[in-house]
C-alpha positions in Angstrom: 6.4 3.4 6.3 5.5 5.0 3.6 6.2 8.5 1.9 5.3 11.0 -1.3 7.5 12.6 -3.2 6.0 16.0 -3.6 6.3 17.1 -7.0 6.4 14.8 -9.9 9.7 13.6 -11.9 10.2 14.2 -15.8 11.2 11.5 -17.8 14.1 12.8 -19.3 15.3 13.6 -15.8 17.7 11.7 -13.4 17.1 12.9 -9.8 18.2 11.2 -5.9 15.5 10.1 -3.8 16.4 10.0 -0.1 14.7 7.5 2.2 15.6 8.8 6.0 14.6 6.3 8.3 16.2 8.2 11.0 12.4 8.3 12.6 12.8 4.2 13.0 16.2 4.2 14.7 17.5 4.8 18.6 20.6 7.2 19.1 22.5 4.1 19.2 21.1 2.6 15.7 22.7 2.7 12.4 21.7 1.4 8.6 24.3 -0.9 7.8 23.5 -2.1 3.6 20.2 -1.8 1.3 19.2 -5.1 1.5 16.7 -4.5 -1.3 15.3 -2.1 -3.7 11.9 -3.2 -5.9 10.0 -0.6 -8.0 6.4 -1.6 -8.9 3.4 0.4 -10.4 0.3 1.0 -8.8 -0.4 3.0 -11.9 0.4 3.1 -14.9 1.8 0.2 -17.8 5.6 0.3 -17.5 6.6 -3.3 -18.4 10.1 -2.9 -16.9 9.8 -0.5 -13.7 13.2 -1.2 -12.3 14.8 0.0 -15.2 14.3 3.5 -13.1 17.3 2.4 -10.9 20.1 4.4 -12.5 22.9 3.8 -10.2 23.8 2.3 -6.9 21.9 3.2 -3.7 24.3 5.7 -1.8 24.5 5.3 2.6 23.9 8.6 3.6 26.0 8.2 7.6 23.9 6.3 9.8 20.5 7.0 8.8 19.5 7.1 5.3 19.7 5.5 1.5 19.6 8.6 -1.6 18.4 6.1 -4.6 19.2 7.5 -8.0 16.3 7.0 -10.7 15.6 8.5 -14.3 13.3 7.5 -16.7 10.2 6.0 -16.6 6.7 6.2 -18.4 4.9 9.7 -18.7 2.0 9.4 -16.6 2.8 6.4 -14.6 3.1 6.2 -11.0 6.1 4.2 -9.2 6.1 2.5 -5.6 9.7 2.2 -4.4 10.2 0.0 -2.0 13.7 0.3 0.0 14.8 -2.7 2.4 17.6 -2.3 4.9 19.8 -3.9 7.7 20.7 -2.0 10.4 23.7 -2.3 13.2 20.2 -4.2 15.5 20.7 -7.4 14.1 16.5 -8.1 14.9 16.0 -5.2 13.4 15.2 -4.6 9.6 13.8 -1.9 7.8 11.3 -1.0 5.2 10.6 2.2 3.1 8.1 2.4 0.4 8.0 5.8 -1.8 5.6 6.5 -4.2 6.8 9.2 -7.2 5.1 10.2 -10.5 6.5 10.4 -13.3 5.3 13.5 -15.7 6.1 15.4 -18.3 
């Protein structure tokens, strides 16, 4: 799955994303841990994009991960990818954001 963020970050700001994957879970489904979180660039030259991760990832109950980010390269855009176990032990899910970082 993959989503936009609508309007583009500054650098100088720190902001949550929130990846819901309620949408990929039954009633009886929960995420259980971030198994993963990698930040490329489709666009852009940032030679260290997962110096964007300001923090730890933060469970939001039973459905969602809020990543914290700041930073980044004016003018570049970011694919973030979030991996996650969930309470289905054959099930694991995958979210890729994409956000653009502006001035």
């Amino acid at each position: 799955m993959k989503l936009r963020f609508p309007s583009a970050k500054d650098p100088a700001e720190t902001v949550p994303l929130t990846f819901d994957f309620s949408a990929s879970l039954s009633s009886s489904e929960s995420v259980l841990a971030v198994t993963s979180i990698t930040i490329c660039c489709p666009s852009g030259l940032d030679p260290a994009p997962q110096s964007m991760l300001t923090g730890e990832p933060a469970l939001v109950p039973s459905s969602a991960v809020v990543v914290p980010v700041g930073g980044g390269m004016d003018g570049t855009e970011y694919e973030i990818k979030v991996v996650v176990s969930t309470s289905n032990p054959m099930k694991i899910l995958a979210m890729t954001g994409i956000l653009r970082v502006a001035s």
